[in-house]
C-alpha positions as CSV (number, residue, x, y, z in Angstrom):
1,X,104.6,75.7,86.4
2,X,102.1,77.0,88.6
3,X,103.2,80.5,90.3
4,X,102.4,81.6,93.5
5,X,101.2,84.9,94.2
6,X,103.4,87.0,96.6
7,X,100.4,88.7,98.5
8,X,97.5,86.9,99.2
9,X,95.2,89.7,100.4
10,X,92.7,91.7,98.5
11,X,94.5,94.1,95.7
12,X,92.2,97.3,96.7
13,X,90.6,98.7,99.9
14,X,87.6,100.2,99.7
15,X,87.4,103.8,100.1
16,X,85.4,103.7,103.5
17,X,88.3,101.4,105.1
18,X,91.4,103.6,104.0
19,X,93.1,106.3,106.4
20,X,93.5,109.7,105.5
21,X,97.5,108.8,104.4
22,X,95.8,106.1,101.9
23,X,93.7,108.7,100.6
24,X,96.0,111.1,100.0
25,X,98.6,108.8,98.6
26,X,95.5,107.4,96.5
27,X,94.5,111.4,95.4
28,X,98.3,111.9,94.5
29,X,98.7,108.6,92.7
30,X,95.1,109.6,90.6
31,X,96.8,113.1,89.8
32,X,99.8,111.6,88.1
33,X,97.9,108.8,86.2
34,X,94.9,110.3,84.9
35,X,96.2,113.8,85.2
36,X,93.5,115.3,87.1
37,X,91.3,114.7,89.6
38,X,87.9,114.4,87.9
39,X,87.2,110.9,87.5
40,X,84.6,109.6,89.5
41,X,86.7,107.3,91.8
42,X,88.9,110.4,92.7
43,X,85.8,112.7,93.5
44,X,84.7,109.7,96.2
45,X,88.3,109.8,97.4
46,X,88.1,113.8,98.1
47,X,84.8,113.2,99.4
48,X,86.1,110.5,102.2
49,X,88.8,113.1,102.7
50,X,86.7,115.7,103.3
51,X,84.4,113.1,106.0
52,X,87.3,112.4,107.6
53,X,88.7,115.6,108.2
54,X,85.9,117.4,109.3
């Protein structure tokens, strides 16, 4: 009756704690549901990408 979830960890990372493969996997998965990269969540993602490399 009661289910049990599979993973017991939080859903979602903040953007400060992923690595620059999470962020571009993130950036790529943002492309292809929202169809652009102009929603405010993607902007912080480019801008952690952009802290990160360099």
């Amino acid at each position: 009756m009661a289910e049990q979830k599979e993973e017991t960890g939080p859903k979602r990372k903040k953007v400060n704690a992923l690595t620059l493969a999470e962020i571009e996997a993130k950036l790529a998965e943002c492309q292809e549901k929202q169809g652009g990269l102009i929603s405010r969540y993607a902007r912080q993602l480019l801008a952690r990408k952009k802290a990160l490399s360099g």
